[in-house]
C-alpha positions as CSV (number, residue, x, y, z in Angstrom):
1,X,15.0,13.4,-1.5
2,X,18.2,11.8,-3.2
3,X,17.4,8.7,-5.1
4,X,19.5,6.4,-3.2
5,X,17.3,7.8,0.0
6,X,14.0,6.6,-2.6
7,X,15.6,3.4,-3.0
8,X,16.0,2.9,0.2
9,X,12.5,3.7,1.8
10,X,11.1,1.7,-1.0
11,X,13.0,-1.0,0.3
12,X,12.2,-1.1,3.9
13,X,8.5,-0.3,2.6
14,X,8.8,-3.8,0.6
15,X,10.4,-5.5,3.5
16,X,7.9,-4.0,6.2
17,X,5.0,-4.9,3.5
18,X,6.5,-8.8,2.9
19,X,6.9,-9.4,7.2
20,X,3.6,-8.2,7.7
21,X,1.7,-10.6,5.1
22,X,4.2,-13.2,6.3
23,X,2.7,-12.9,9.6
24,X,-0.8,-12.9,8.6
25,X,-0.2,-15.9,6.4
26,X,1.6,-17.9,9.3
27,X,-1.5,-16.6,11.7
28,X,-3.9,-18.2,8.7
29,X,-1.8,-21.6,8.4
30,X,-2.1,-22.0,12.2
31,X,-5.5,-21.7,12.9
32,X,-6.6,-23.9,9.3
33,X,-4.0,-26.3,9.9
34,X,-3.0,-26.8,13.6
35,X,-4.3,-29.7,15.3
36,X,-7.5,-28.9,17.9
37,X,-5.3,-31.5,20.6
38,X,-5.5,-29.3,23.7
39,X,-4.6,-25.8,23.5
40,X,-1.4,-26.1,21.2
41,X,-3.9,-24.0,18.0
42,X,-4.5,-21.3,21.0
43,X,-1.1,-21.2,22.2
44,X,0.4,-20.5,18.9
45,X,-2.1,-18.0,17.5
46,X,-1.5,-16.3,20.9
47,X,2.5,-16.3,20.9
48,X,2.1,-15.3,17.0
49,X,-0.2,-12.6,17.5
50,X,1.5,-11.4,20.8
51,X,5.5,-11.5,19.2
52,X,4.7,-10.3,15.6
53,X,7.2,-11.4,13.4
54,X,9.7,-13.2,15.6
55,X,6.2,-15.5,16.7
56,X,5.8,-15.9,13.5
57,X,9.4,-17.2,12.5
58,X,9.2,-19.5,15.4
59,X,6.0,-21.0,14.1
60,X,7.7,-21.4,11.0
61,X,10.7,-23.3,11.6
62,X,9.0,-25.5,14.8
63,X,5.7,-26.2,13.9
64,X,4.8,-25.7,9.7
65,X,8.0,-26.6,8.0
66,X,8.0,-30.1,10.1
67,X,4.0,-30.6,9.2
68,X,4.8,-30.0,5.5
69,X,7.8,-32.4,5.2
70,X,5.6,-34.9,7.3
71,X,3.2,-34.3,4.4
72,X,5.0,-34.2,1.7
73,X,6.7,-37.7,3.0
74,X,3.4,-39.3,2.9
75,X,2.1,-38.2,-0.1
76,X,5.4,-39.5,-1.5
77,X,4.6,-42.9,-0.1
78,X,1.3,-43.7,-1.3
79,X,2.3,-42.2,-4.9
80,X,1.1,-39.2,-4.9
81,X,4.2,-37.1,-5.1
């Protein structure tokens, strides 16, 4: 194997590696952090668990990055931040 052939399977290794504990972190964060209102919790873990990576994205950008600001805005607030 040429080295630029190494390079690049070590690559998509680290890249295949990095989405897969990306998903299982984003499965972790929604079932610790979620809310239990209804079946929003269930709803996510199922359309993270069912859409891999892309379910895990969405999750991201809709659901935990919002929370976190929220968070982050009321620690600010009371002087915590």
């Amino acid at each position: 194997m040429q080295p630029l052939g190494v390079l690049c399977a070590v690559t998509f290794l680290l890249l295949v590696l990095g989405a897969f504990v990306f998903w299982i972190r984003m499965i972790i964060d929604c079932a610790t952090k979620e809310p239990d209102s209804g079946n929003d919790k269930l709803v996510w873990i199922l359309i993270i668990l069912f859409t891999h990576i892309i379910g895990a994205l969405i999750y991201y950008f809709v659901r935990r990055r919002p929370r976190r600001f929220a968070e982050w805005q009321r620690a600010s607030a009371s002087g915590k931040g």
